[in-house]
N, C-alpha and C positions, 0 to 999 in steps of 0.2 A: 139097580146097577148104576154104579159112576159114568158118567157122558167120558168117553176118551178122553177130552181135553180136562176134564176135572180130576183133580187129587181123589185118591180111592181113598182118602180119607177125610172128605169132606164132610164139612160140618151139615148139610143138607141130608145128605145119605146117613149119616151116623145118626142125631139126633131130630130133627125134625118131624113132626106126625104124617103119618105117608099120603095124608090125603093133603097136606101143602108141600109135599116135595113138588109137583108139576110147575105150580105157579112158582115156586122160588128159585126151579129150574130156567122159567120160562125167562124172569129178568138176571138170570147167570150168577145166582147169588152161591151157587155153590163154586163160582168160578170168580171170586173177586178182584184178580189181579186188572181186569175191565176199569173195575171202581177206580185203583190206583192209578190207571193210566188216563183216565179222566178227569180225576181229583190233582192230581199231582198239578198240571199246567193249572190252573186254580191257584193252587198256593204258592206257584212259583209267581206268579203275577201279585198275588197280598203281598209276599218276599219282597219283592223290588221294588212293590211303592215303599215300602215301609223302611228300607233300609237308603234308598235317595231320600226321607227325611231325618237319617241317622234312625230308625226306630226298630225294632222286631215287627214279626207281624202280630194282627190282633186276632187274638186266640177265638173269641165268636164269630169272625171270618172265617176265618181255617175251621170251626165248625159245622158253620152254614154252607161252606164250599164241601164239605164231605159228604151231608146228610143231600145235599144237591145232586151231587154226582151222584150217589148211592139210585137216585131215586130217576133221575134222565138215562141214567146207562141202562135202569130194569125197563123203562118205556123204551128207550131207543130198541134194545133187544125185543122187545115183544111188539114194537110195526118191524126191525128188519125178519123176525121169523114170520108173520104174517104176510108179507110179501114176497119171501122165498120158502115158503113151505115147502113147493112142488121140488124145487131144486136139493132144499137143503134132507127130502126123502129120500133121493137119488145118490147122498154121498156116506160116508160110511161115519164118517168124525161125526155127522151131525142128523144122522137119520134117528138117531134118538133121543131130538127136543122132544119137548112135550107138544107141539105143536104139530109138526113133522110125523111123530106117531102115534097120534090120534087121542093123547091124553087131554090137551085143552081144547075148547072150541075155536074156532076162529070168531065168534063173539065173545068168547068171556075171554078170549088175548088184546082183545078190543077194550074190557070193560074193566081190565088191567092196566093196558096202556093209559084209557085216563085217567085213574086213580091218583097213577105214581105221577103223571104229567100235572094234574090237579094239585100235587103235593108239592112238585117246584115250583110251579107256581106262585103257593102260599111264601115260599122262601124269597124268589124272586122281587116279590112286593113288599120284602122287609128291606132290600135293598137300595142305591141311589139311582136315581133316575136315568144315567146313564148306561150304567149295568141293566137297568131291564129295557135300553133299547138292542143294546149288547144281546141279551137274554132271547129278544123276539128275532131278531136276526138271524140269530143261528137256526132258528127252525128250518131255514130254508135250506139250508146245508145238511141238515138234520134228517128231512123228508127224501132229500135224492139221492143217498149216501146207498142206499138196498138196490140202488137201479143204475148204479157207476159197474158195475162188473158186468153190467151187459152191452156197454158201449164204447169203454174205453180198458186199453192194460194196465191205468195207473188208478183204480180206485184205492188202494194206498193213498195215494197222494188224496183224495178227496178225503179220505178217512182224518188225514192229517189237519186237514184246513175245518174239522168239524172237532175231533179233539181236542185240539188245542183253544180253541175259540172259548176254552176259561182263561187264559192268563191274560187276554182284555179285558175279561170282567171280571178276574180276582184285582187287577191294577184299578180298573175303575170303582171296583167295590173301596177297598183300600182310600180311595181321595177323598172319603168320605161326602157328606151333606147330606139330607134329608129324604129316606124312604119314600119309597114313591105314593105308598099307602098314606106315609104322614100329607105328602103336599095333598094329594086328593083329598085329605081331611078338610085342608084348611083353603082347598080352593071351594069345596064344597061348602064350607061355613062360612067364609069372608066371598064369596062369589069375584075370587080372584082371574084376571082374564089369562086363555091359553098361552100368552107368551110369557108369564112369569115362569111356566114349565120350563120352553126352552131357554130362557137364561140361565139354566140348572147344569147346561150342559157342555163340557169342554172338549177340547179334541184331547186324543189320550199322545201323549211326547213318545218321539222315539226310540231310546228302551223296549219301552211295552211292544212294541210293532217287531223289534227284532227278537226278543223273547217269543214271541206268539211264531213270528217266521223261524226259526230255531225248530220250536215243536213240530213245527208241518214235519221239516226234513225228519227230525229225530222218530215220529210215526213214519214216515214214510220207510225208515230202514225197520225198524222193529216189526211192521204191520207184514212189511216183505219177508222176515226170517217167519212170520207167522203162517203167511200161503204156502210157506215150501210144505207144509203138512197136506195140503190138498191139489200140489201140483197136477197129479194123474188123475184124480178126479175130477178136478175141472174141465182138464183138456176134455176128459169121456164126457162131459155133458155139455161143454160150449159155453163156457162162461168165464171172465179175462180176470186176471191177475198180474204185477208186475213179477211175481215170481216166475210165472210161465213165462212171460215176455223176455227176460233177461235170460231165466236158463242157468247154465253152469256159470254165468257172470254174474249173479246174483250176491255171492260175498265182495267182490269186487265195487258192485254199486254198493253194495251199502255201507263199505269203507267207505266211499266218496260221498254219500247221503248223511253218514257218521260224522264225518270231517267238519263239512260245511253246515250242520246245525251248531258244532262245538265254535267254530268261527265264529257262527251268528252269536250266540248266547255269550262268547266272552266280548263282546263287541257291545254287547247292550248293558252288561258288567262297566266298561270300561266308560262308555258313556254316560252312565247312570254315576259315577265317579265314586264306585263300590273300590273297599279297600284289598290290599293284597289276599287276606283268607278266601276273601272271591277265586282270586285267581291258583290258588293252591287246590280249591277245591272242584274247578274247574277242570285243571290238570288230572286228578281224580277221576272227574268226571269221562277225557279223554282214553284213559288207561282202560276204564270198564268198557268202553265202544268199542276200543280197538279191539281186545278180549272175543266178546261175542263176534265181531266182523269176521275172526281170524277161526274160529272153531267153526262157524257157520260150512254145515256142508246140506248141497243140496239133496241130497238122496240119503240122507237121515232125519227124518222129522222127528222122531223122538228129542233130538238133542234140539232140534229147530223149536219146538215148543217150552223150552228148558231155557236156552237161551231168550226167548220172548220174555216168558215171566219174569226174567232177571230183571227186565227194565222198570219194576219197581224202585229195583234197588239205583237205577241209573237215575230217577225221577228225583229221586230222594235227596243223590248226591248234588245235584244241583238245587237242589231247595236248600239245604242245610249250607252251599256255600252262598245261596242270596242273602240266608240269612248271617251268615258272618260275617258278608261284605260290609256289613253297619259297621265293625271295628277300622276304623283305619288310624295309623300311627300318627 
């Protein structure tokens, strides 16, 4: 049977051999719109370095940034269901992970998690040295992300500042120099001292930082229309959400959380000194926010899950106008 929040016609359920449905349940792969919301801020940060050198992006970037995501978003899912197993048995949307009902172990969700952790890894060490300080940073964001809903009402907003934390390392991937597997080559053969690492490394310019600050907001509204699916279920078991927090104001904040990522992101457009198709496509951009902000009701989750997965398409619109900002007149 399809997980609630998965298409009844996922590729998981339809074709896969039934003894790896659990584990490819386990990293949400029958639930991909995850990947996209992952990957996206990724390629929006290759977009903007690429287009502040007048270039497109480079296409084995936007490679490497997918097969990355693909494979952090199945770890990140399989430590956050190992550490809310107990809860996530308790709720109805997610009482039938594989974890939750009793299909995987709690060791072999473990022996999962480092596989695919092992596998960015490998990815991570084709990139520049800054990118995998970028890379090791976000772990920590990464590990307290399953334990923000028991302390605070905005683990959205943490979900935010851990999502997006690729489009600093799609921008820093993008400035290109030297993998980090290469320098260790050649520190290791020419017995090169540790500081020639750190002059590898530069601070990443403004853009990037308000691109990155954009994402927070723009998860922070999407992740919100995404709890309204488990608003009663969390109250019944004690566990915080900004959806609960807000309540019937929850379309309301997320027009104001909508708002001010589209502020932020044409702002780092504008400073990045991207040409008008930026801003057309921007505009775009704002038209689909508003859309979802405006249809958002809270005591229908059906459409509150509908509207979530949309934001593919909102990810997208802003990639494709980083990338046309390279044309300017």
């Amino acid at each position: 049977m399809p997980l609630p929040d998965a298409a009844p016609t996922n590729w998981v359920d339809r074709h896969a051999p039934p003894a790896w449905r659990p584990w490819l349940k386990l990293g949400r792969l029958d639930r991909p719109t995850g990947i996209w919301l992952l990957m996206l801020p990724g390629w929006q940060g290759i977009a903007l370095a690429g287009a502040m050198r007048g270039e497109g992006p480079d296409p084995r970037l936007l490679a490497l940034f997918a097969a990355g995501s693909g494979l952090m978003r199945a770890a990140g899912c399989a430590f956050n269901d190992i550490i809310d197993r107990d809860f996530d048995a308790r709720v109805a949307r997610t009482a039938g992970r594989p974890l939750a009902s009793g299909q995987i172990t709690v060791r072999g969700a473990w022996i999962f998690l480092v596989a695919c952790a092992l596998g960015g890894l490998g990815i991570l060490l084709s990139l520049n040295l800054l990118c995998f300080y970028l890379g090791v940073a976000s772990l920590g964001l990464v590990a307290a992300y399953p334990f923000m809903k028991r302390i605070t009402w905005w683990p959205q907003a943490w979900l935010g500042l851990t999502f997006n934390w690729g489009a600093l390392m799609g921008f820093a991937a993008a400035l290109g120099g030297p993998s980090l597997a290469m320098i260790l080559a050649l520190v290791a053969g020419a017995g090169l001292a540790g500081t020639h690492l750190s002059a590898q490394v530069e601070p990443l310019p403004w853009p990037a930082v308000l691109l990155y600050t954009a994402g927070v907001l723009w998860t922070l509204g999407y992740d919100t229309i995404y709890a309204v699916q488990d608003m009663e279920d969390d109250a019944l078991i004690g566990v915080k959400s900004s959806a609960l927090r807000l309540g019937d104001a929850a379309p309301r904040a997320v027009t104001g959380f909508y708002a001010a990522s589209l502020a932020l992101a044409l702002s780092a457009g504008w400073l990045a000194g991207l040409g008008p198709m930026f801003t057309a496509g921007a505009a775009g951009l704002g038209l689909h926010l508003a859309w979802q902000a405006r249809k958002l009701r809270v005591e229908d989750p059906v459409l509150a899950l509908a509207l979530f997965k949309s934001n593919t398409a909102a990810g997208l619109i802003l990639f494709v106008a980083l990338v046309a900002g390279v044309w300017r007149p």
